[in-house]
VOTOR-132502 format. One record per residue: residue number from 1; x, y, z of N, C-alpha, C in turn. Coordinates in Angstrom, 3 decimals, padded with zeros to 6 digits, m for minus. Last residue first. Layout:
N
(NUM, (X, Y, Z), (X, Y, Z), (X, Y, Z))
...
END
This chain:
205
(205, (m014.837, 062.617, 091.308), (m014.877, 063.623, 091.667), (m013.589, 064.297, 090.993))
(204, (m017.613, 059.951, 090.987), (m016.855, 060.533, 090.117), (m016.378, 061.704, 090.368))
(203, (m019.029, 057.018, 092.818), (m018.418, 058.548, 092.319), (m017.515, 058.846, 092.082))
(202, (m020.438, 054.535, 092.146), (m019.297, 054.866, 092.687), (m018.975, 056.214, 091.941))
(201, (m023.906, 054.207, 093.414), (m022.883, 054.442, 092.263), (m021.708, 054.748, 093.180))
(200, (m025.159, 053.974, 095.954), (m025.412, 052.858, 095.071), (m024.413, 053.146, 093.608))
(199, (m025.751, 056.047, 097.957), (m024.256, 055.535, 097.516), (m024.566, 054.150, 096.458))
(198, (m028.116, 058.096, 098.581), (m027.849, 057.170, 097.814), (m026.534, 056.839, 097.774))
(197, (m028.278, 059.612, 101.707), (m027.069, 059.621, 100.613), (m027.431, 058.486, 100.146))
(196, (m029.388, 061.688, 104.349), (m030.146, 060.448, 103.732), (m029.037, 060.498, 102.374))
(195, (m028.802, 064.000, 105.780), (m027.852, 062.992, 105.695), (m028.119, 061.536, 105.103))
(194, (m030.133, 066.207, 106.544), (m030.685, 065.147, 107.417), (m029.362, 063.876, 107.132))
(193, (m028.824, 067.688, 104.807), (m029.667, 068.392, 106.115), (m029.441, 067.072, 107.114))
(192, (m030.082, 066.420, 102.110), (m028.291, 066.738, 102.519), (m028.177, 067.257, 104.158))
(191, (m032.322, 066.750, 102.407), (m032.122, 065.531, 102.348), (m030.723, 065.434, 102.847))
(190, (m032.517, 069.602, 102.233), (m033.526, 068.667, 103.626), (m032.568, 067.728, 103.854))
(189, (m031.564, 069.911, 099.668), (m031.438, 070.518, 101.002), (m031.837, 069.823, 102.718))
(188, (m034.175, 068.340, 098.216), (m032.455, 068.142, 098.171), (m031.922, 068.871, 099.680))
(187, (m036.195, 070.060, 098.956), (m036.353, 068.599, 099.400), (m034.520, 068.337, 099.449))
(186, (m035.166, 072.445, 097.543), (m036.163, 072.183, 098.301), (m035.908, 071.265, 099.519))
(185, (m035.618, 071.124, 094.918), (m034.472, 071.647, 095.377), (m034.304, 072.069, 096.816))
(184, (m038.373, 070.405, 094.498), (m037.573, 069.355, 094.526), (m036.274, 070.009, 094.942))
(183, (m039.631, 072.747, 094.696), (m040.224, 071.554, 095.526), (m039.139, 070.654, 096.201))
(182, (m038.323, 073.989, 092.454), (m038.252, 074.583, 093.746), (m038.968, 073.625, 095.064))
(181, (m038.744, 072.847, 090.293), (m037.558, 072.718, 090.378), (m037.618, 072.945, 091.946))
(180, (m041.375, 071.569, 088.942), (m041.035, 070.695, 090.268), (m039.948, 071.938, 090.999))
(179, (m040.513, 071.877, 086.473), (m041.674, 072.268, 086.899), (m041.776, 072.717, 087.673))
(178, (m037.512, 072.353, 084.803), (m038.187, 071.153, 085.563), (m039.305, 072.146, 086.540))
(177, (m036.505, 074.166, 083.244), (m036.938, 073.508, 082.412), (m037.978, 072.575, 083.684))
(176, (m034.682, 075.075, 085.019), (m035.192, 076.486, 083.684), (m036.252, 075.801, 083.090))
(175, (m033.275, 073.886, 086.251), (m034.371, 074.786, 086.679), (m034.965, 075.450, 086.169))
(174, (m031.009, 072.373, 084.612), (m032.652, 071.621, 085.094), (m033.492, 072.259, 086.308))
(173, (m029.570, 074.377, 084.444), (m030.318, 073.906, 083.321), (m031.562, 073.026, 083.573))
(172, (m028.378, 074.611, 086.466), (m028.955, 076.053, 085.888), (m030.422, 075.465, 085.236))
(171, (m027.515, 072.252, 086.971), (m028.337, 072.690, 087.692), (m029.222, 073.739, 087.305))
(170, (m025.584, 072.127, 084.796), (m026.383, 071.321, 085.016), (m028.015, 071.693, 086.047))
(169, (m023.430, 074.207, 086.134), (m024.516, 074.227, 085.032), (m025.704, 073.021, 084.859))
(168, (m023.047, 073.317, 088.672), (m023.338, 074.249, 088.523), (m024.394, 074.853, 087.230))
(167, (m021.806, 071.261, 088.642), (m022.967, 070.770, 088.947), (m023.998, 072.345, 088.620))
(166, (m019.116, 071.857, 086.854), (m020.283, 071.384, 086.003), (m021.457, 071.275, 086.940))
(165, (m018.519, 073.652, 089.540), (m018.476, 073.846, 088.095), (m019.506, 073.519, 087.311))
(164, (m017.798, 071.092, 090.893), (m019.115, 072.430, 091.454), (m019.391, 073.214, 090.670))
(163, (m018.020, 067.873, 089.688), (m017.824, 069.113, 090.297), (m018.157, 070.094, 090.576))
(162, (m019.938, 064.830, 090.397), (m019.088, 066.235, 089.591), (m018.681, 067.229, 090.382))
(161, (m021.376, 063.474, 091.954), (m020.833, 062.864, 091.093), (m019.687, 063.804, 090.120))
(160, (m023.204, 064.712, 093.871), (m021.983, 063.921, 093.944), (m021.579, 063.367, 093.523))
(159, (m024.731, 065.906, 091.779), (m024.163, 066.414, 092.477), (m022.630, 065.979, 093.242))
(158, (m026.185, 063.641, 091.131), (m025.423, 064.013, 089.998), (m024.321, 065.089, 090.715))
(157, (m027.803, 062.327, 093.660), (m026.318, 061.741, 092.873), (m025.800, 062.697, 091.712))
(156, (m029.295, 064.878, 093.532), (m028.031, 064.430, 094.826), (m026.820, 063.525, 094.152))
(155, (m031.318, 064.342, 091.656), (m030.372, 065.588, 091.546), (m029.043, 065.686, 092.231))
(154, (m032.227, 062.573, 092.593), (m031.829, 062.006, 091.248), (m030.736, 063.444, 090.967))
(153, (m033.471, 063.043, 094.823), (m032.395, 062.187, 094.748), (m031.443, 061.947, 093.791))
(152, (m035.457, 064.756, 093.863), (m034.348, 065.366, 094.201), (m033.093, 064.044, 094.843))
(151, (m037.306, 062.249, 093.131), (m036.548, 063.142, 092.260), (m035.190, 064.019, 092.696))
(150, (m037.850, 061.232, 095.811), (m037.330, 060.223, 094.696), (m036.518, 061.459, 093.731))
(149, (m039.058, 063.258, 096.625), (m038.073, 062.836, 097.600), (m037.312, 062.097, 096.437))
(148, (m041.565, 063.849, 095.453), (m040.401, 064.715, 094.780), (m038.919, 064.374, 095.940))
(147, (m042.899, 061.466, 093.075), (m042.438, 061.616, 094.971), (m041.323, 062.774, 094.362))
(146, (m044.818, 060.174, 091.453), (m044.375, 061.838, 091.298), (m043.856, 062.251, 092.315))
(145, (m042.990, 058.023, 089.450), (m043.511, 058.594, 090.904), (m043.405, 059.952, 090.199))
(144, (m041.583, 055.185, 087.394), (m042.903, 055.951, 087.523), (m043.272, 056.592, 089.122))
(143, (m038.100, 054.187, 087.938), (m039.428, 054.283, 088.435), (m040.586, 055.375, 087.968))
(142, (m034.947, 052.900, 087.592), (m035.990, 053.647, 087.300), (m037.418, 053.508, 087.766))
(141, (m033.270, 050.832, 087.673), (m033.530, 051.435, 088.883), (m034.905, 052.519, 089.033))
(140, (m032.823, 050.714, 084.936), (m032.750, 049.157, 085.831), (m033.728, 049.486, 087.355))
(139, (m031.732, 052.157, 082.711), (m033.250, 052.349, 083.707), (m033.307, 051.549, 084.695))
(138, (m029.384, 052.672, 081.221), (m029.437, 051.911, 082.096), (m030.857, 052.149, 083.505))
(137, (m028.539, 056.129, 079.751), (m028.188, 054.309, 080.023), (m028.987, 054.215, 081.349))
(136, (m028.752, 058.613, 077.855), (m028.874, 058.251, 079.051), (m029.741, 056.634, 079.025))
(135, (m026.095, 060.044, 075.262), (m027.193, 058.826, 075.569), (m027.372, 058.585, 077.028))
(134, (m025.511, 062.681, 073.229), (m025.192, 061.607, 074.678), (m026.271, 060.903, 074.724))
(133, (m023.157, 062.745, 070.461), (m024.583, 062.958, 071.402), (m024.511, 062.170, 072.654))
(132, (m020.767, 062.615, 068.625), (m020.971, 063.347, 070.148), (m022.818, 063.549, 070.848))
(131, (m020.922, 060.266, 067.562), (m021.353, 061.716, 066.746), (m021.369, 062.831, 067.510))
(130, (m020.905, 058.606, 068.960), (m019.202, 058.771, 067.597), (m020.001, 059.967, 067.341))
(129, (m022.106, 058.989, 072.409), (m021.481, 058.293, 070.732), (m020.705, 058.814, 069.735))
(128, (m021.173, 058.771, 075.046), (m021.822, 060.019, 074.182), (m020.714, 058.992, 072.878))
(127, (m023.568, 057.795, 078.021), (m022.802, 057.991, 077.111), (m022.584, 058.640, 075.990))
(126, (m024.037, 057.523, 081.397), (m024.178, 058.371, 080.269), (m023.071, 057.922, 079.326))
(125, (m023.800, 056.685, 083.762), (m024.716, 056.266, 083.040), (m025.134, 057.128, 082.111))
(124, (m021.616, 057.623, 085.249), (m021.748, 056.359, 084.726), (m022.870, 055.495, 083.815))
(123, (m022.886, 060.302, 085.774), (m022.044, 060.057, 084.447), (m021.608, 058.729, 084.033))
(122, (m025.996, 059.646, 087.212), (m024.811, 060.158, 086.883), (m023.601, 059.914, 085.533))
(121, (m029.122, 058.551, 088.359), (m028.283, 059.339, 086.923), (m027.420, 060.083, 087.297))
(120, (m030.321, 056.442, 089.061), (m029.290, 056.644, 089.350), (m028.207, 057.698, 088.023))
(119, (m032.896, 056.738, 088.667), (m032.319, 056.204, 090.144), (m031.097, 056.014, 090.315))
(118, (m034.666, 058.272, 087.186), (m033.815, 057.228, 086.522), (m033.172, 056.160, 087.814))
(117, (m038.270, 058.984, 087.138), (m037.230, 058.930, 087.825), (m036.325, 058.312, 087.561))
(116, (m040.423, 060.596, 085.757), (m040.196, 059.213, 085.142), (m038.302, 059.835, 086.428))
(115, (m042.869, 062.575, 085.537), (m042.777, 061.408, 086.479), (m042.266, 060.702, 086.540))
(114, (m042.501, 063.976, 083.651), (m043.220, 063.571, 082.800), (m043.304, 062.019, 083.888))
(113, (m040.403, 065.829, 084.505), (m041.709, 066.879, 084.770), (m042.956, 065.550, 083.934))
(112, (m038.378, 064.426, 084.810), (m038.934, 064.491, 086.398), (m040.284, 065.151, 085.713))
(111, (m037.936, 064.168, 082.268), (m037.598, 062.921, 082.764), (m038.889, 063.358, 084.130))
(110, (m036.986, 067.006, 081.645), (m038.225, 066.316, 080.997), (m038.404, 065.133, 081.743))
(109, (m034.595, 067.084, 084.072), (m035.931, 067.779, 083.911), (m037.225, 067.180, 083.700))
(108, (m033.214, 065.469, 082.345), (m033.345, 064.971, 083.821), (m034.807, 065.692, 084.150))
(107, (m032.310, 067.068, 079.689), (m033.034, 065.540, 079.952), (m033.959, 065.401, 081.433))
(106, (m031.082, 069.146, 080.922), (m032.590, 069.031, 080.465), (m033.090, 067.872, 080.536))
(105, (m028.799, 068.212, 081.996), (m030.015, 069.502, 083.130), (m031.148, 068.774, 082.301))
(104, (m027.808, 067.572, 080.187), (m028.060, 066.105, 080.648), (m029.170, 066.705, 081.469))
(103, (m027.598, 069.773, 078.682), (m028.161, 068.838, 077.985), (m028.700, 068.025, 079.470))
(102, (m025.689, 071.136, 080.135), (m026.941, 072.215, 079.924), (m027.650, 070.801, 079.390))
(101, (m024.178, 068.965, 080.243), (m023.770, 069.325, 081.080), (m025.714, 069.838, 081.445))
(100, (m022.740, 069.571, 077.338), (m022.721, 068.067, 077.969), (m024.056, 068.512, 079.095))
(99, (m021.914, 072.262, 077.508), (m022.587, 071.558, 076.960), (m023.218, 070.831, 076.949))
(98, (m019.142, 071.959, 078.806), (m020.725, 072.287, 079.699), (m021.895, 072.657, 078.933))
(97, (m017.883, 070.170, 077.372), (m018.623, 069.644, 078.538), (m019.054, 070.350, 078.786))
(96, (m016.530, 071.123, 074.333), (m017.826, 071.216, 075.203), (m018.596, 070.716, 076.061))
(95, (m014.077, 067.876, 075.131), (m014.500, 069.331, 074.105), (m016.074, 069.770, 074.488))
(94, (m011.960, 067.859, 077.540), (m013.227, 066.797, 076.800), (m014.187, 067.921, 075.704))
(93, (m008.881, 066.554, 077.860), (m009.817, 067.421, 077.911), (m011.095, 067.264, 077.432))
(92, (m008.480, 064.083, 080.967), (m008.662, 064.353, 079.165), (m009.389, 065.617, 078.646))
(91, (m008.820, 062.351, 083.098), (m008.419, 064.386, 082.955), (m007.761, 064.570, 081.951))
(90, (m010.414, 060.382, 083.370), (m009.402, 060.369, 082.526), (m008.438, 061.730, 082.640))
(89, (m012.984, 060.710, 084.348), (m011.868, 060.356, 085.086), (m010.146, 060.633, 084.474))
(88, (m014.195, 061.849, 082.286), (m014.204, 062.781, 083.331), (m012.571, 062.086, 084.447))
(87, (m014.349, 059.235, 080.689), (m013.465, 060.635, 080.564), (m013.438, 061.661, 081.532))
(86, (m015.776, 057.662, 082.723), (m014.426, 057.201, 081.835), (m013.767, 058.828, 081.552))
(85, (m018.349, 059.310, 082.414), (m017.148, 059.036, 084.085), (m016.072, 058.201, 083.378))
(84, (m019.338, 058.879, 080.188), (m019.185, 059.797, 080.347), (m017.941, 059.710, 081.373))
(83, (m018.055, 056.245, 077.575), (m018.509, 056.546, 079.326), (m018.270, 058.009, 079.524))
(82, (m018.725, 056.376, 074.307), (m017.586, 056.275, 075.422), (m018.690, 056.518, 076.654))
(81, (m019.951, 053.960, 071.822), (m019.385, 055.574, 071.960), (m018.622, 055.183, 073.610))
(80, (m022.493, 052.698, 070.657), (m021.556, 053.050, 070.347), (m020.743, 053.918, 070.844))
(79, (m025.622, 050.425, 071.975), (m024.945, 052.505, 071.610), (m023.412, 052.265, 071.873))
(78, (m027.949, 048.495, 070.536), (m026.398, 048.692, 070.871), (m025.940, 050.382, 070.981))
(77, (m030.943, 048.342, 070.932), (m030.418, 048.976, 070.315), (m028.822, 049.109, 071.104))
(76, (m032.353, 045.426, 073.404), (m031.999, 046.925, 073.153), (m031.750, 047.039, 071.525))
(75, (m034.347, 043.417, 074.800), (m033.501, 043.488, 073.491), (m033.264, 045.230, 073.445))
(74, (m034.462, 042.097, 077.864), (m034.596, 042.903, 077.705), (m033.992, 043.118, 076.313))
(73, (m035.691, 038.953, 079.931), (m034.723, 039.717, 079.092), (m035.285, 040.977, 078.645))
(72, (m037.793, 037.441, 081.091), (m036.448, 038.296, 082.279), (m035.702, 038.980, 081.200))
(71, (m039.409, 037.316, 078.671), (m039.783, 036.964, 080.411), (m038.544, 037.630, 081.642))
(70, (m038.782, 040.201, 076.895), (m039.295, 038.636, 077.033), (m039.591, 038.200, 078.444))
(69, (m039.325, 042.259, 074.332), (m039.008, 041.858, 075.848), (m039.724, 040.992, 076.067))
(68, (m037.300, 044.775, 072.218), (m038.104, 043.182, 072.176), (m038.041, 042.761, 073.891))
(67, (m036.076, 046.919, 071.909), (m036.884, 045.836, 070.367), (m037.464, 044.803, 071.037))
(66, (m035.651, 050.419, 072.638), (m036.491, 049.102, 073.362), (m036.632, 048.026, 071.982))
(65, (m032.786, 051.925, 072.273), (m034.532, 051.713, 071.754), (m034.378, 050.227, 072.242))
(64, (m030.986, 053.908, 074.698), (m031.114, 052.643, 073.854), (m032.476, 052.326, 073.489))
(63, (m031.516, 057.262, 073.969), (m031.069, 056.491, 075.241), (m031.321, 054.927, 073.966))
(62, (m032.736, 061.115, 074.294), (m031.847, 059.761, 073.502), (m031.104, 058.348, 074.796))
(61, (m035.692, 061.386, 074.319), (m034.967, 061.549, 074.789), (m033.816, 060.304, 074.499))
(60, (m038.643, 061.482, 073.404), (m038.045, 061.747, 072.579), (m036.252, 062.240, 072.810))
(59, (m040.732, 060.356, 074.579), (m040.303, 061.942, 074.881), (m039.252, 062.178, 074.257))
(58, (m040.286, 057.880, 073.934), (m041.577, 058.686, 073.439), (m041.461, 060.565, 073.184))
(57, (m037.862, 056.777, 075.197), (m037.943, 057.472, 073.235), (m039.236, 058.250, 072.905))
(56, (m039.315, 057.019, 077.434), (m038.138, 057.843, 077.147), (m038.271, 058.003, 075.945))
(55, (m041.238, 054.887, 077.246), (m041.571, 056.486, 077.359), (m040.467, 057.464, 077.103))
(54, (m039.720, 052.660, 076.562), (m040.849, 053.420, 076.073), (m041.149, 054.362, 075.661))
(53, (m038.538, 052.261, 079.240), (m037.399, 052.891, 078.064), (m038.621, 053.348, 077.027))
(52, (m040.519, 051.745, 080.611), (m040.161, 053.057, 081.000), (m038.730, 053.547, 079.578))
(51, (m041.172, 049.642, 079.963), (m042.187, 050.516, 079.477), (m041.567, 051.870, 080.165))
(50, (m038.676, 048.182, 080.716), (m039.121, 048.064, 079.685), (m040.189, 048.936, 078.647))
(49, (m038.676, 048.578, 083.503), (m038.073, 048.658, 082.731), (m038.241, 048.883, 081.151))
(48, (m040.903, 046.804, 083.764), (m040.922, 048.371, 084.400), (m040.049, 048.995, 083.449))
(47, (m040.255, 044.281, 082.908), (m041.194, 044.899, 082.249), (m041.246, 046.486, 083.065))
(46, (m038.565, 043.799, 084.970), (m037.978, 044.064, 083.619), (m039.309, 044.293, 082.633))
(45, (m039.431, 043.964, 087.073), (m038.416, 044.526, 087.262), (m038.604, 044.493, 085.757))
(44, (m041.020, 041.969, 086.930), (m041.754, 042.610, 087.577), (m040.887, 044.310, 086.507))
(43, (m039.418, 039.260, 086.502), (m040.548, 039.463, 085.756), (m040.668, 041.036, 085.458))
(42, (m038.295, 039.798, 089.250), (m037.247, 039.644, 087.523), (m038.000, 039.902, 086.876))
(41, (m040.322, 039.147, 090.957), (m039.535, 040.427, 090.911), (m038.647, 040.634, 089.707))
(40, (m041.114, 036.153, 090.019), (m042.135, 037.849, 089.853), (m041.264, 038.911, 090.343))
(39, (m038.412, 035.034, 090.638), (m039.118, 035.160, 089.682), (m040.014, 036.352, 089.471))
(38, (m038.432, 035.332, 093.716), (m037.216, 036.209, 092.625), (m038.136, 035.822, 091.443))
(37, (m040.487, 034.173, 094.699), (m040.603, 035.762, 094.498), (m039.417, 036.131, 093.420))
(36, (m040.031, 031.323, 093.652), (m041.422, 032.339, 092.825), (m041.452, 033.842, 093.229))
(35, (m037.721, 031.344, 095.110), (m037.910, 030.665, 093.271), (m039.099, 031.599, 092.734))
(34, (m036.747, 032.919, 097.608), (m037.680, 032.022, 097.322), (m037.965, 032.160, 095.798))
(33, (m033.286, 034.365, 097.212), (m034.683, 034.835, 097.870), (m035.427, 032.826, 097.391))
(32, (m030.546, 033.687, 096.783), (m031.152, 033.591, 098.343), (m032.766, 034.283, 098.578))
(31, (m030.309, 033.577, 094.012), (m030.855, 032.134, 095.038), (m031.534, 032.537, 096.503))
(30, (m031.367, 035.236, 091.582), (m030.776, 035.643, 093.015), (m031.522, 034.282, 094.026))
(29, (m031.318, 035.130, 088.351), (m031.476, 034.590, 089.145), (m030.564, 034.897, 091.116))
(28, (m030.905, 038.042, 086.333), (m029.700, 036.722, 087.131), (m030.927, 036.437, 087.961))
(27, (m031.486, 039.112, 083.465), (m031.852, 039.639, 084.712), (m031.657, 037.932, 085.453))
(26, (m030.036, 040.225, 080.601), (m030.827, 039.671, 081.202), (m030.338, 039.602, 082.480))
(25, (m030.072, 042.459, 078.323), (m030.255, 042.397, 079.637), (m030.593, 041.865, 079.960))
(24, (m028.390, 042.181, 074.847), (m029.290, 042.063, 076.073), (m029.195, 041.734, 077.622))
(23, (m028.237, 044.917, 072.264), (m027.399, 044.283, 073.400), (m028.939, 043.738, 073.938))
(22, (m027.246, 044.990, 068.905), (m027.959, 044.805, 070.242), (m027.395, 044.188, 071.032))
(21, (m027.104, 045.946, 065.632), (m026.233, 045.605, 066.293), (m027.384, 046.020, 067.972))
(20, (m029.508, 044.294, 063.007), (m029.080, 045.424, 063.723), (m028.020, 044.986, 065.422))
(19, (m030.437, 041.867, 062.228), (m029.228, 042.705, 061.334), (m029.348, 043.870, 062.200))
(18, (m032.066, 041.430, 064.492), (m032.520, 040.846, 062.669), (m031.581, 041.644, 061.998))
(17, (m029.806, 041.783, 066.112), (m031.230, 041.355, 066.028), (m031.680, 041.689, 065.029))
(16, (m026.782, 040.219, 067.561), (m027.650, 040.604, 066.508), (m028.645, 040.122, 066.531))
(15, (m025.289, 041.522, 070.850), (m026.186, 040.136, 070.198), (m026.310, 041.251, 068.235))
(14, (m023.581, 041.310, 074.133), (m023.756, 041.604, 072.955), (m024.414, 040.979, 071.588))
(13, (m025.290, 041.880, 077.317), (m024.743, 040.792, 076.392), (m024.779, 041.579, 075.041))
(12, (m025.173, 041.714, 080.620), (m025.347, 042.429, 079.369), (m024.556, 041.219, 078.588))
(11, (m026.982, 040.485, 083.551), (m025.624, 040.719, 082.751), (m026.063, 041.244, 081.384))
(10, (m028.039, 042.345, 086.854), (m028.082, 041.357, 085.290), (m027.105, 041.465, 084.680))
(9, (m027.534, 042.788, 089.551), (m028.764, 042.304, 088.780), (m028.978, 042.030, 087.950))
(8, (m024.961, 043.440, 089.454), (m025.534, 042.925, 091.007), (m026.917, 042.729, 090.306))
(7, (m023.334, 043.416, 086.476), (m023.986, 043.883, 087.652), (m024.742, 042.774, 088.414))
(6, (m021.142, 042.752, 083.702), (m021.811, 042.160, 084.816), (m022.240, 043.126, 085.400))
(5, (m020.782, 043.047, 079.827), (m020.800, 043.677, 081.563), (m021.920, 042.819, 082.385))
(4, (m020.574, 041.375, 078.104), (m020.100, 043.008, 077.892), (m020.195, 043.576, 079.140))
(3, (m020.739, 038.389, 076.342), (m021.145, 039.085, 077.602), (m020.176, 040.611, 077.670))
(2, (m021.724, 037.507, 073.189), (m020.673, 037.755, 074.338), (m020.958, 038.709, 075.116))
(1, (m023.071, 035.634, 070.763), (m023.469, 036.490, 071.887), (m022.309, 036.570, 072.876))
END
């Protein structure tokens, strides 16, 4: 098992699970709260998690398959391939990004029209494997709401995460498809209005 990435809430790990290549999430102990709340929040946190990667493969949206969850851990499916914000950074050309782009619109869409919020979907949390598909990473933040404040958040970071170009299509794409679109676009405006800014990712411009 070798560790593959740290965060401010768990570390990743590279593993085999019964012959298939996996990663796991497990979820750090945070001293400065009290033993039994960080506990039921690790607990809490990673079964949310857990039934929300669920629903994603349910809907049939590509992202790591759920195998196994334990008291703070999480068993994935390993995904192969590159960082979306790795190449965007790179000023590599990148073959059909607005492609990329009309796709991630939709995902995000199905995602908002089925209540399922990611909390932080931008290109750091995308990847696109050896076959060029993309994969949307890392639920950690994710939530069950139908708050359309929560959703058009989810539209703000992608916004500030690209350019006006790609936010452009992206956008096309998750109005053609998201229910919500005019509630939640709506609300975005307000939000940019008023100056409320997730910064919890480091952007990609």
């Amino acid at each position: 098992m070798n560790k593959i990435s740290e965060g401010a809430e768990a570390y990743i790990y590279s593993t085999d699970f019964l012959g298939l290549d996996a990663i796991i999430k497990k979820r750090i102990i945070k001293k400065y709260r009290a033993k039994e709340i960080d506990e039921n929040i690790r607990i809490l946190r990673t079964r949310n998690e857990a039934k929300i990667l669920s629903a994603v493969s349910n809907l049939g949206l590509k992202s790591s398959k759920l195998l196994l969850v334990d008291k703070y851990d999480i068993y994935m499916t390993k995904i192969n391939g590159l960082m979306l914000n790795n190449l965007l950074s790179s000023g590599k050309k990148i073959n059909n990004l607005s492609g990329m782009f009309v796709l991630l619109g939709n995902y995000l869409a199905i995602l908002h029209n089925n209540n399922i919020v990611h909390g932080d979907y931008t290109p750091a949390n995308v990847m696109i494997g050896k076959n060029g598909n993309l994969f949307v990473i890392d639920f950690g933040l994710s939530q069950i709401t139908n708050s359309i404040e929560e959703k058009s958040l989810d539209v703000l970071l992608m916004k500030r995460s690209i350019d006006k170009k790609n936010f452009g299509i992206f956008l096309e794409s998750y109005r053609n498809i998201c229910k919500e679109n005019k509630e939640v676009l709506k609300r975005l405006k307000e939000i940019e209005k008023r100056g409320r800014y997730n910064t919890r990712t480091i952007l990609v411009n």
